[in-house]
Structure formats: C-alpha cells, structure tokens
Backbone as CSV, one residue per row, in Angstrom:
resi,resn,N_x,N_y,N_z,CA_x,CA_y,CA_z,C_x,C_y,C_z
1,UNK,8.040,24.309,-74.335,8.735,23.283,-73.548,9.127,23.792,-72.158
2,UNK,9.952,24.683,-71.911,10.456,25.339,-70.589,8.876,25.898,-70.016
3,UNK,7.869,25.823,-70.487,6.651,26.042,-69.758,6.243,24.406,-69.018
4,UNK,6.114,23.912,-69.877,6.021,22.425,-69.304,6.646,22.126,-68.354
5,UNK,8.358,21.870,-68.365,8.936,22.166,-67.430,8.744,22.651,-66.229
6,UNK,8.595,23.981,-66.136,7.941,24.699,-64.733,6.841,23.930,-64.469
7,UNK,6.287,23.636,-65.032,4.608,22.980,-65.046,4.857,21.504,-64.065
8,UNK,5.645,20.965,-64.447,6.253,19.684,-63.827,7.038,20.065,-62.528
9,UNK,7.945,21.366,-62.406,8.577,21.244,-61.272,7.598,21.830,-60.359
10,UNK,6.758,22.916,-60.828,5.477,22.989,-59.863,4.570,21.865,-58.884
11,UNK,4.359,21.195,-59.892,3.569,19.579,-59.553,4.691,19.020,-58.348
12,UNK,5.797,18.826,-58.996,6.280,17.885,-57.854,6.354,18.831,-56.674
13,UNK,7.401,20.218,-56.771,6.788,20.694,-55.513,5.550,20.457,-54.308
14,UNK,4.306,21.220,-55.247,2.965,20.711,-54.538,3.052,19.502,-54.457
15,UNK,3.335,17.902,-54.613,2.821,17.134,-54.525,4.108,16.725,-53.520
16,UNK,5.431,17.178,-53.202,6.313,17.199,-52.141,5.597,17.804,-51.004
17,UNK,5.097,18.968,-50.972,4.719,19.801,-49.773,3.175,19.308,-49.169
18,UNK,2.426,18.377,-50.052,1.574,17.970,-49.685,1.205,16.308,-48.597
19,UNK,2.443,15.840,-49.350,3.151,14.163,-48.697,3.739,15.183,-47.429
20,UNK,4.456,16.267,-47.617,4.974,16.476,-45.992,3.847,17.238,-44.933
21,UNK,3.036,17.446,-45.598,1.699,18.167,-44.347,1.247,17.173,-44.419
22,UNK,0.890,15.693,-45.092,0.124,14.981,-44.382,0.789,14.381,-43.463
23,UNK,2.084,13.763,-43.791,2.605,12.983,-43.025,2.802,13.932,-41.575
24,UNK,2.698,15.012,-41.462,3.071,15.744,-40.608,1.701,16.092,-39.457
25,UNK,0.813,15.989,-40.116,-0.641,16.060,-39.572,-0.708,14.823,-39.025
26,UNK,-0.703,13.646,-39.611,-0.854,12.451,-39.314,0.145,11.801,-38.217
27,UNK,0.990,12.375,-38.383,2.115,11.992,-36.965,2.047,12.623,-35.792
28,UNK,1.485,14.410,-36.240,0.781,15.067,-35.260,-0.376,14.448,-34.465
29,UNK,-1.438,13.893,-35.117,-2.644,13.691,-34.676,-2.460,12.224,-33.632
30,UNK,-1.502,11.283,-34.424,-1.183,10.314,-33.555,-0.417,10.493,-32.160
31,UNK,0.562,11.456,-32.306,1.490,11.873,-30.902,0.178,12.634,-29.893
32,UNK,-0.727,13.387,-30.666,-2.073,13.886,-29.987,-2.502,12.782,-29.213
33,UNK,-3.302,11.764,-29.733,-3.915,10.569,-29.635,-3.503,10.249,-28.117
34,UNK,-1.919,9.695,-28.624,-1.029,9.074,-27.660,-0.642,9.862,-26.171
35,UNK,-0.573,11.414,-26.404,-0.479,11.624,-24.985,-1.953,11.469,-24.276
36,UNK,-3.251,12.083,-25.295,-4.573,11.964,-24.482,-4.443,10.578,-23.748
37,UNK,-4.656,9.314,-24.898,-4.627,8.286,-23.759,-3.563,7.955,-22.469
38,UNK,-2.565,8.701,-22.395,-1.519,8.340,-21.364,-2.111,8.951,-20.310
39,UNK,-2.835,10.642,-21.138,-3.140,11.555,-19.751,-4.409,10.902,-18.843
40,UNK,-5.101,10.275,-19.776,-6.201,9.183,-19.461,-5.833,8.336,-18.099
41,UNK,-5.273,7.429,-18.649,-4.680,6.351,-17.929,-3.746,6.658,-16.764
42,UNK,-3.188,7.933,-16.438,-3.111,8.444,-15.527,-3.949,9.468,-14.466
43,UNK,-4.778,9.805,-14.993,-6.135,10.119,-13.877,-6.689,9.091,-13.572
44,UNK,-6.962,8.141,-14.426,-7.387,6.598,-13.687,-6.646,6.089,-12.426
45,UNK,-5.569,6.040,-12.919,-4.195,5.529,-12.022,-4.250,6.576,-10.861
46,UNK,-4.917,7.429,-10.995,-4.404,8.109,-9.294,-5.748,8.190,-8.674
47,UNK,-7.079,8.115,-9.747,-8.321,7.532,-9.275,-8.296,6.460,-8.839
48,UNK,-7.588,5.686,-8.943,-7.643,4.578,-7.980,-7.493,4.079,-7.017
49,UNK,-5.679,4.748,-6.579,-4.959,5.624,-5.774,-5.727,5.883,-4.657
50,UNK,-6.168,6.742,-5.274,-7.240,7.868,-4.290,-8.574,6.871,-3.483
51,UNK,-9.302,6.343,-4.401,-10.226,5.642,-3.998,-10.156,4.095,-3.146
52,UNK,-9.232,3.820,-3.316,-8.653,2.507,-2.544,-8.325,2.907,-1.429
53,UNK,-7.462,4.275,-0.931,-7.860,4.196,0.933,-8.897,4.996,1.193
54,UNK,-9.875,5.131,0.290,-10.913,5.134,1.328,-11.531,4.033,2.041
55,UNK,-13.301,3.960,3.011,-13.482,3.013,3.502,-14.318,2.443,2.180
56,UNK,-15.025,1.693,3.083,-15.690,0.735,2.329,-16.831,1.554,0.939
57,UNK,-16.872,1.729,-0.163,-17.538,2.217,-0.966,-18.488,1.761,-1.791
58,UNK,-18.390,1.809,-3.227,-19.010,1.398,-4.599,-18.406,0.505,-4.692
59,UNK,-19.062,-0.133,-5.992,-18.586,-1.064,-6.487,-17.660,-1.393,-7.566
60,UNK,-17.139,-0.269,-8.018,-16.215,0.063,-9.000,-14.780,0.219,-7.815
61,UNK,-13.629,-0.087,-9.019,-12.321,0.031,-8.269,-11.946,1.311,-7.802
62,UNK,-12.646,1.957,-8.368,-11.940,3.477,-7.888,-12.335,4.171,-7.094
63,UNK,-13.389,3.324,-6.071,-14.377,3.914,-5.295,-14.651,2.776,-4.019
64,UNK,-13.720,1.332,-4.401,-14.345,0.153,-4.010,-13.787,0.216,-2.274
65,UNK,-13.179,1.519,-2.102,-12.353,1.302,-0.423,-11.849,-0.055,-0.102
66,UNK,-10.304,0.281,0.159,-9.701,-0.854,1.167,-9.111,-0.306,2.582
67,UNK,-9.651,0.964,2.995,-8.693,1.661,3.439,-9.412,1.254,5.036
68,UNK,-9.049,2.048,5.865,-9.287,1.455,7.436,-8.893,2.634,8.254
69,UNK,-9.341,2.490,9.485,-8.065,3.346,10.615,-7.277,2.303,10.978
70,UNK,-6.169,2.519,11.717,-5.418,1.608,12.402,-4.904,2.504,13.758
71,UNK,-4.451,1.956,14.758,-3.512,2.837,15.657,-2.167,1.934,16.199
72,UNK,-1.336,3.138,16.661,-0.049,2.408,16.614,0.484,3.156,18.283
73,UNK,1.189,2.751,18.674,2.130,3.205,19.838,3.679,2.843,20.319
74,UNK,4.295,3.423,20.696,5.569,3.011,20.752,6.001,2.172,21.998
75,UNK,6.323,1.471,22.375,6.844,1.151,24.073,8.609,1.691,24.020
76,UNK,8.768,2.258,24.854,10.315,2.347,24.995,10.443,1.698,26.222
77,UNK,12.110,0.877,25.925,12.638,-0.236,27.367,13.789,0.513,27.762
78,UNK,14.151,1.138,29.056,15.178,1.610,28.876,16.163,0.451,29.790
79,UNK,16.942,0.163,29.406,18.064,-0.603,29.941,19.216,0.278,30.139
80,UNK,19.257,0.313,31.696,20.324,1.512,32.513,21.850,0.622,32.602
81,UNK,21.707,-0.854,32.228,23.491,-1.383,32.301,24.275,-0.884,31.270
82,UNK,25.273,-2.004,31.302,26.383,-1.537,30.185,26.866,-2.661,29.384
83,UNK,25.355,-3.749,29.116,24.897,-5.204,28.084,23.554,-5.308,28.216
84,UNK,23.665,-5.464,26.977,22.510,-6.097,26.158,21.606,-7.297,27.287
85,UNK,20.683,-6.957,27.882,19.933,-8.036,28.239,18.162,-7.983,27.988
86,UNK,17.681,-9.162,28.651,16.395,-10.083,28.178,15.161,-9.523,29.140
87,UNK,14.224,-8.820,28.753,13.457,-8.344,29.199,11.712,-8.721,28.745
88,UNK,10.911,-8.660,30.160,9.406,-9.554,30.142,8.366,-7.563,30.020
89,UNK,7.756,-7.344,28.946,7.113,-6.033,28.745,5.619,-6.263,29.037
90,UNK,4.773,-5.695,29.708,3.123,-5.982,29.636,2.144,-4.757,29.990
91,UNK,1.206,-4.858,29.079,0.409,-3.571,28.684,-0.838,-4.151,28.421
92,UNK,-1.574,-2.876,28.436,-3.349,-3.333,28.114,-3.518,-2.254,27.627
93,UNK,-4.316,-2.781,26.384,-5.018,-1.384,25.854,-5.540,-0.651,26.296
94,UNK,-6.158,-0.797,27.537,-7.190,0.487,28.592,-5.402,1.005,28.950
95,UNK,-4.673,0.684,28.926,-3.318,1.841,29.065,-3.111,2.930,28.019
96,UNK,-3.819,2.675,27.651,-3.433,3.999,26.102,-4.610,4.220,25.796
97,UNK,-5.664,4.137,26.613,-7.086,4.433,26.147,-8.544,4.228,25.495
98,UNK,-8.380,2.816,25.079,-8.499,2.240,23.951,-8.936,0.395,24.145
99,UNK,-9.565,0.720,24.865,-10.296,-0.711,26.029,-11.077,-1.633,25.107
100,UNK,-12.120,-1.326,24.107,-12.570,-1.574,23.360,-12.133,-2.130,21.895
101,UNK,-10.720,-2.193,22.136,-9.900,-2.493,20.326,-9.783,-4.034,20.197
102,UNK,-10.054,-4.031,19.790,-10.278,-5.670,18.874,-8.583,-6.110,18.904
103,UNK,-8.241,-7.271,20.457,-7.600,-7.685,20.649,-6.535,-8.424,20.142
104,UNK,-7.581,-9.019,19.217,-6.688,-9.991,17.828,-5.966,-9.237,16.668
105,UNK,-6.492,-8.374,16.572,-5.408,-6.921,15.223,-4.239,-7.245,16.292
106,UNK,-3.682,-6.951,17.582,-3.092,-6.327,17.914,-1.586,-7.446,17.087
107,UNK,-0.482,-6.126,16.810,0.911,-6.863,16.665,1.736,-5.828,17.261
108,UNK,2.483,-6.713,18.004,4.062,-6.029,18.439,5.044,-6.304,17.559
109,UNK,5.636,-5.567,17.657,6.344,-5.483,16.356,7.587,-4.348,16.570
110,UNK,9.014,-5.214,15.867,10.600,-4.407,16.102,10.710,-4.070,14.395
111,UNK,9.962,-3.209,14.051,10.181,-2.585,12.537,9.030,-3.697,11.653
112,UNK,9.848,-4.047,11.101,8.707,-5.309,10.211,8.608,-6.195,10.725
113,UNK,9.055,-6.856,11.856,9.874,-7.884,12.468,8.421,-7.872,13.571
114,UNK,7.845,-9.636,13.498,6.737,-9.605,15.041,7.427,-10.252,15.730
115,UNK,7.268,-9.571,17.565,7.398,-10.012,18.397,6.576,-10.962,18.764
116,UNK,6.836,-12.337,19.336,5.174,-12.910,19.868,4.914,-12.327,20.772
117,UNK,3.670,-12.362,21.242,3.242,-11.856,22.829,2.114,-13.341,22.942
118,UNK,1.997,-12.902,24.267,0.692,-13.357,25.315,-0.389,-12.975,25.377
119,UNK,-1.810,-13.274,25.591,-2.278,-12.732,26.170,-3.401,-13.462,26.793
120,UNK,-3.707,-12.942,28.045,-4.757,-13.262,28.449,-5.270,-12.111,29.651
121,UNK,-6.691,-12.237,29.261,-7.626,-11.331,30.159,-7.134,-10.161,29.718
122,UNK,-7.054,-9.806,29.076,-6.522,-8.310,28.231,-5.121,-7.437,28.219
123,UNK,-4.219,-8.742,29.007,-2.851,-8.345,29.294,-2.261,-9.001,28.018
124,UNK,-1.665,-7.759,27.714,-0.465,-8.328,26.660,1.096,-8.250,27.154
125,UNK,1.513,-9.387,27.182,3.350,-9.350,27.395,4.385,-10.000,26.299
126,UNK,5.290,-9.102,26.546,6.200,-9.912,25.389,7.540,-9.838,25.746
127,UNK,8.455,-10.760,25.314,10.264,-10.728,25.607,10.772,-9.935,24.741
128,UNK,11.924,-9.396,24.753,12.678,-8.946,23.908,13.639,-8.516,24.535
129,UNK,15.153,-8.609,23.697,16.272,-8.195,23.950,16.462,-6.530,23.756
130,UNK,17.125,-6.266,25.074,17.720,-4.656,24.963,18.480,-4.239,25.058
131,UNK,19.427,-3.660,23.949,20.598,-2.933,24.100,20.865,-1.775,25.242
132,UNK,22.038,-1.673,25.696,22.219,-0.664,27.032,21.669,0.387,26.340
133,UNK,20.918,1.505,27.012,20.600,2.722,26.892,19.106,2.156,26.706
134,UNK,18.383,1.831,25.456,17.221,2.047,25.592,16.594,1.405,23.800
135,UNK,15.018,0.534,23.932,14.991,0.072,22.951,13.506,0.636,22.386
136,UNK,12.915,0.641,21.313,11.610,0.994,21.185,11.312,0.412,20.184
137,UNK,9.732,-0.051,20.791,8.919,-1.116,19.546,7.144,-0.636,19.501
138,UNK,7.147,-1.160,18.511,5.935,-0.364,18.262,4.594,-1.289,18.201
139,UNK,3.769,-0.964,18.620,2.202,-1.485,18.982,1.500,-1.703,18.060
140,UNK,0.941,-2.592,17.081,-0.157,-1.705,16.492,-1.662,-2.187,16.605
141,UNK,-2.725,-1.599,16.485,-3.811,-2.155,16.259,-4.929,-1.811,15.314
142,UNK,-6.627,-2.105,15.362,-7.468,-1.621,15.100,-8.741,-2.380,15.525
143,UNK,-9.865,-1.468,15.584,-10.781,-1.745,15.842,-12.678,-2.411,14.867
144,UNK,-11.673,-2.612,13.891,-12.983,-3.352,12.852,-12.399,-4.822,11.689
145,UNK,-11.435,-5.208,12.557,-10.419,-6.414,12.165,-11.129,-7.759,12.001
146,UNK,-10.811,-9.041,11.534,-11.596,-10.211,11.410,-10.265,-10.992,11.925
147,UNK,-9.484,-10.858,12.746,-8.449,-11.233,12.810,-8.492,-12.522,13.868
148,UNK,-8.185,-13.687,13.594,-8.625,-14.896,14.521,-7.383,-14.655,15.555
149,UNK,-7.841,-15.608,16.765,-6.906,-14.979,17.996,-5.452,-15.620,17.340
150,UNK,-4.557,-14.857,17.976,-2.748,-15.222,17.558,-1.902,-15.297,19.212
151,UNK,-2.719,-15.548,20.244,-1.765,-15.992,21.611,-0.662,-16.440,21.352
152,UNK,0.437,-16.179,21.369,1.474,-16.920,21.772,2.053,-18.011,22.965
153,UNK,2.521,-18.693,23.052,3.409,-19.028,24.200,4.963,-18.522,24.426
154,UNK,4.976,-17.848,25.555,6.077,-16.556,25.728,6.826,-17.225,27.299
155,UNK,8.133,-17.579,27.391,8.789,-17.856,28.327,8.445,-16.602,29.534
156,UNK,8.119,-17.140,31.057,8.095,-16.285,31.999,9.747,-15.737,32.186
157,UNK,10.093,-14.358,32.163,11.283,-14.152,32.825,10.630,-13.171,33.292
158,UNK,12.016,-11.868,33.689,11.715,-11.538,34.739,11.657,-9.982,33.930
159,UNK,10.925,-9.000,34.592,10.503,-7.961,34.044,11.564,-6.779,34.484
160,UNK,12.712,-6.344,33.963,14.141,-6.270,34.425,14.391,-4.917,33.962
161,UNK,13.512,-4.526,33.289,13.607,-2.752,32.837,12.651,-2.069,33.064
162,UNK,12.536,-0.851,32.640,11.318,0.318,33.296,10.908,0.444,31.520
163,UNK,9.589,0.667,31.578,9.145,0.620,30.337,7.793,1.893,30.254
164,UNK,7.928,2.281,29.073,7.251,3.820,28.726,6.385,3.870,27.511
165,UNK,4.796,3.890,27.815,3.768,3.969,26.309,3.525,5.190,26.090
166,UNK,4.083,5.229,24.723,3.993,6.440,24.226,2.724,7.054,23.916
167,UNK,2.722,8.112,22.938,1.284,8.622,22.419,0.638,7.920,21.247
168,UNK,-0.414,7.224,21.510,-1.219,6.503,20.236,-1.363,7.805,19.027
169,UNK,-1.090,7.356,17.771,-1.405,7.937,16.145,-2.230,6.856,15.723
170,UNK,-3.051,7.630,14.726,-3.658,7.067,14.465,-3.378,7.574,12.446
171,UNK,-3.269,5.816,12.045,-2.957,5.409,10.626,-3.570,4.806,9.902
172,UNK,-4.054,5.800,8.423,-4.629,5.101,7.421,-4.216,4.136,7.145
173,UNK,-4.583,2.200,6.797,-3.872,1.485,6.366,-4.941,0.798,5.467
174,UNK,-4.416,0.083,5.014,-4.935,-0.973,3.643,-5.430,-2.076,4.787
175,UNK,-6.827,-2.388,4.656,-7.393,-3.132,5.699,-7.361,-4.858,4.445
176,UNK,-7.337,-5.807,5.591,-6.515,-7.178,5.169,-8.331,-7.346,5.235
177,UNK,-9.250,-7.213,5.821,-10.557,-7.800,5.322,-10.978,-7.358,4.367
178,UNK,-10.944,-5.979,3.624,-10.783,-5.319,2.465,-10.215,-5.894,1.255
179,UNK,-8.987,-6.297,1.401,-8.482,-6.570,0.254,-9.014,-8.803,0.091
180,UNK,-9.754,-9.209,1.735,-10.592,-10.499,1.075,-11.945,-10.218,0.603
181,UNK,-12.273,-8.934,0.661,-13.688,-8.836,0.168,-13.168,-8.629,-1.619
182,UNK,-12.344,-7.738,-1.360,-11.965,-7.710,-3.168,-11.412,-8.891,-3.739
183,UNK,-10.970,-9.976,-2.840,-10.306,-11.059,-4.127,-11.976,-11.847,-3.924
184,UNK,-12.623,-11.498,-3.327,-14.216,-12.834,-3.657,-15.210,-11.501,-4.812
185,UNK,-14.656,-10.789,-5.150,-15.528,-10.142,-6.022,-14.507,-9.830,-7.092
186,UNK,-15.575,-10.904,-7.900,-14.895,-10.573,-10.094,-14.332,-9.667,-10.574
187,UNK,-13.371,-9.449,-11.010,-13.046,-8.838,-11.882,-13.581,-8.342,-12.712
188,UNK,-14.489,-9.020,-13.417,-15.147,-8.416,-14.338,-16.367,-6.807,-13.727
189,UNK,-16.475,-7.236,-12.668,-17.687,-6.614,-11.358,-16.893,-4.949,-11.196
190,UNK,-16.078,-4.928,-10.720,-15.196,-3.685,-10.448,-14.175,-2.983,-11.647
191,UNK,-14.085,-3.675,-12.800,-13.427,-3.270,-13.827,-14.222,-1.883,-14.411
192,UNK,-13.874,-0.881,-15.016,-14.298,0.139,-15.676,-14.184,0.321,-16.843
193,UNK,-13.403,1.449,-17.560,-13.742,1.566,-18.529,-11.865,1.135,-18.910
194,UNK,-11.499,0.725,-17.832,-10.113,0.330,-18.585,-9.705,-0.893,-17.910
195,UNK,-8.628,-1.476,-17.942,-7.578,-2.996,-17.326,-6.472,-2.175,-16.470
196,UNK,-6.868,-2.957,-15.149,-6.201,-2.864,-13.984,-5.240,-3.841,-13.289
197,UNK,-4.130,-3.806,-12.665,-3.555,-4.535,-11.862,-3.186,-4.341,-10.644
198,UNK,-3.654,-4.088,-9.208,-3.210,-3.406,-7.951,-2.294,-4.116,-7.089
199,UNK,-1.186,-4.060,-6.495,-0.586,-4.630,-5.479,0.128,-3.933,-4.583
200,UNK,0.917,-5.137,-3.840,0.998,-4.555,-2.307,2.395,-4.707,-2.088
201,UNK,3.660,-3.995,-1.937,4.993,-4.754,-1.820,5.325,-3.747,-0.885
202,UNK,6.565,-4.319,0.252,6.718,-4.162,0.731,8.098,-3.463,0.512
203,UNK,8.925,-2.251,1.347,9.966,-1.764,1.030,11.470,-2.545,0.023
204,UNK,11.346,-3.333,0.535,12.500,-4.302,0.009,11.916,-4.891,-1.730
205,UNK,10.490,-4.493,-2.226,10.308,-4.846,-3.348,8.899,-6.179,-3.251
206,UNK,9.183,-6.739,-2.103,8.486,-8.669,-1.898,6.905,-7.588,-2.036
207,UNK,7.011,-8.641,-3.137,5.022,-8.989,-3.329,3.788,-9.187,-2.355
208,UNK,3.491,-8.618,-1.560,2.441,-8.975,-0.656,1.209,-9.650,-0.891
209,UNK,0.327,-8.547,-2.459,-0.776,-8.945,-2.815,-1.039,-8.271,-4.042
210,UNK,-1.769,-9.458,-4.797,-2.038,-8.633,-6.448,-3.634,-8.980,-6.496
211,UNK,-4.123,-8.040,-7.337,-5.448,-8.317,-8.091,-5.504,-7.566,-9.338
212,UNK,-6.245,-8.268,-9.897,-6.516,-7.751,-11.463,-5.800,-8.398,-12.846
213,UNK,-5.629,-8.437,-13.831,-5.022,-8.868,-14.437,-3.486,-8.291,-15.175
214,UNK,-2.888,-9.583,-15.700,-1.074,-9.193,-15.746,-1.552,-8.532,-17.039
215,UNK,-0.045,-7.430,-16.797,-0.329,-6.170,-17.635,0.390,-6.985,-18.362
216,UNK,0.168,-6.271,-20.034,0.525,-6.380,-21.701,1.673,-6.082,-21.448
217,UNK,2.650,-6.178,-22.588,3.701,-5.041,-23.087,3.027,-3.915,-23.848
218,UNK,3.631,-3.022,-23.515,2.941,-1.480,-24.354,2.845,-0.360,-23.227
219,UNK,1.432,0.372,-23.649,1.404,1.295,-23.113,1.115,1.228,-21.313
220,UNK,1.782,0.895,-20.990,0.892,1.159,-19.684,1.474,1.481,-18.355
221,UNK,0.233,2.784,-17.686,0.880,3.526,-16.766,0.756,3.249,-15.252
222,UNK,2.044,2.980,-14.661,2.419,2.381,-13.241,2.524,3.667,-12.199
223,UNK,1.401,3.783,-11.349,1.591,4.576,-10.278,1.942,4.248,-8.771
224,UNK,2.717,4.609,-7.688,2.611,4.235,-6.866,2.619,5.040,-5.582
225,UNK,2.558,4.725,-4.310,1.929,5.542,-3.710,2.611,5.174,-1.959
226,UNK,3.185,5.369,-0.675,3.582,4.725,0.404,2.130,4.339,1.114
227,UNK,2.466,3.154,1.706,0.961,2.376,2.064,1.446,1.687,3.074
228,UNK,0.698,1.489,4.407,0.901,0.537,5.651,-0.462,-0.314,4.859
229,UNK,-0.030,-1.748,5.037,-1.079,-3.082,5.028,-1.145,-3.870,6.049
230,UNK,-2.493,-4.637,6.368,-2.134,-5.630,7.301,-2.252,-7.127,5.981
231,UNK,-1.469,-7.849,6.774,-1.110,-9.019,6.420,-1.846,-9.906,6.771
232,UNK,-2.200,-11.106,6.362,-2.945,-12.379,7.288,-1.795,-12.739,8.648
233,UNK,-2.602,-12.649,9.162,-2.083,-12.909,10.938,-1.860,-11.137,11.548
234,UNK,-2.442,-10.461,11.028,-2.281,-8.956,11.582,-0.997,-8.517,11.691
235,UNK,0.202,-8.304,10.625,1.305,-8.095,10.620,1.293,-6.484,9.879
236,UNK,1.526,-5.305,10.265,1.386,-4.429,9.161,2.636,-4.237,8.852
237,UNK,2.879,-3.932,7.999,4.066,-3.773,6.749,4.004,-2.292,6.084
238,UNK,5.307,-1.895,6.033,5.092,-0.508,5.295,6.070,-1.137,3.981
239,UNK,5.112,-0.418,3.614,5.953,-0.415,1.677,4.760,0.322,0.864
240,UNK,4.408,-0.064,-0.346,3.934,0.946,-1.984,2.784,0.209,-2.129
241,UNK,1.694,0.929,-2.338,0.813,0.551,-3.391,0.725,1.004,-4.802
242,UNK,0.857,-0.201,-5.313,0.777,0.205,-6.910,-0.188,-0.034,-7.734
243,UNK,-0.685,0.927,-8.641,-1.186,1.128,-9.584,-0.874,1.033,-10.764
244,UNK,-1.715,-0.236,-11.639,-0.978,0.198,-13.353,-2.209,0.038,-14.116
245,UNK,-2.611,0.392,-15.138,-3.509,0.476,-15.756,-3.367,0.845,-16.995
246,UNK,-4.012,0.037,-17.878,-3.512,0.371,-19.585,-5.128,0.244,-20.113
C-alpha cells in the first residue's frame, strides 16, 4: 500500500510539473510570437517613415516618396519708433537667387499664419503690422509645385520700414502634389505585406491629411516623426507625420 501511495504522489507530481512546463512554454512561445510581430510592425513603421520623404519612387508605401525640396527665407522689418505700425514689404525671388522658382508655391507667412501678398511681374508685396524694434516673417517656396496662381488684393500703403532678406535654407517637406498622386492610387496598389494608416497633423494636434485605412483595436504600432507639409493653396505647416501599422 505505502508503495502505491508514493506511486500516486509521484504521478501527480510529474503530471503537476508537466501542466507547469507546458503552460510555461506555451506562454513563453506566445510572449515570443508577440514581441516578433511588434518588432515587425515597427521596422515597417519607420520603413515608411523613411521612405515617404523621399522623392518620387516605387510603388509600394515604403518607397512610394512624398518628399520634395522646399526653400524658405526670413524678411526682418525693423521698426525704429516707439508703436506698433503698418508697413508695405516687396521682394523678388532673383533677390535671394532663385529667379526660376515656381511663383505660385510661394507663401508668406507669420508662423502658421498667411500673409496675403501681391504679385505681379515677379514682385511680391505684402502688409503687415510691426511692433517697435523689429518683426520677422518667413518666405517659403519651391520649385516643382502644381500650385494654381493665389494673387492677392493688398491695400497700397506706404513702405515705412527698412527691411532685410535673410539666408535661403533649404527644407525637406511633404510635397502637396505627392500626397494627390497618393490619394488617386488604391490602396490596395501600395499596401504590402501589412495595414497602414499615414497622416499629417499639425502641432496643435488638427488633422491635415489621412490615407489608408482606420486602424482596429489591438495591436498596433503608431510612429511619428516632425514634418513641414504643404497644404492646398501652398500653406506649409509644421507638425508630425504619423505612422501606424498593424
């Protein structure tokens, strides 16, 4: 009898220590599973990243380029009183070098904020208010834009400060004909071996532009990245491009 016994507490032992290596293998192999696909879905996610500012590419997303040059410049106004007044600014791109830039990209611009301007015969002017001491706004353009003309109508005043163009940089941005060549091509066309969603928001969070389809609940990994875009009407915007992909 006390042989039996042992015989039985043996069994359950082994058959205890055997329920805990599987379950233990099996929870192993799944937590395995689960980081491979995360680590997955994050080389995708920065393959995409990566491949979206380039230029124009393949036909896959991760290669499909939205990216562009752009150039930018600063104007500084210096206002020598001691109030805020209303000032007439005017420049040409052969002032900064650059005679040849596709007129219609161009935006003036006080942070995110467009100034209108003028233009004609390759003069650009614009109003704006200047605090005493001195104000600075920034230029931007590029030269492979689809951008239809945006003339303003700009009150004549009077040109009442001394004004200073800075040094042109030149900036990778998310090109706005880029991202219409990608919304006229399928989804199904540029998809890979996984489900994508890309967009465009701007610092404050606002939605600019999405493609791809709305992500599940579950697994899925959101990358993001700082990105200048142009906007319809040639507005560039700094904020995130994001990446999610499950």
């Amino acid at each position: 009898m006390p042989a039996q016994i042992d015989y039985v507490i043996a069994a359950g032992v082994f058959l205890g220590a055997f329920l805990f290596l599987t379950a233990f293998v099996s929870n192993y192999s799944n937590t395995s599973f689960s980081a491979i696909l995360t680590t997955n879905l994050r080389e995708s996610a920065l393959a995409m990243l990566d491949g979206i500012g380039r230029d124009a590419g393949g036909n896959k997303i991760t290669d499909f380029g939205l990216g562009t040059d752009a150039f930018t410049f600063q104007v500084r106004i210096t206002n020598p009183g001691s109030s805020t007044g209303n000032d007439s600014t005017s420049f040409k791109l052969s002032d900064v070098g650059y005679p040849d830039a596709d007129e219609n990209s161009v935006s003036v611009q006080d942070g995110d904020t467009v100034i209108p301007h003028a233009l004609a015969g390759g003069n650009f002017r614009f109003n704006t208010d200047v605090p005493p001491s001195d104000k600075t706004v920034s230029v931007w353009f590029d030269d492979d834009s689809n951008f239809p003309t945006k003339s303003s109508t700009v009150p004549n005043i009077a040109d009442a400060f001394n004004s200073t163009l800075l040094q042109v940089e030149r900036i990778r941005v998310v090109s706005y004909a880029r991202l219409q060549a990608l919304n006229a091509t399928p989804y199904s066309s540029v998809r890979e071996d996984f489900n994508f969603r890309i967009s465009l928001v701007d610092r404050n969070g606002i939605d600019y532009y999405s493609y791809g389809e709305i992500p599940p609940e579950g697994n899925v990994i959101a990358l993001q990245r700082p990105a200048v875009f142009q906007t319809q009407g040639a507005v560039y915007v700094k904020g995130y491009l994001i990446a999610q992909v499950w």
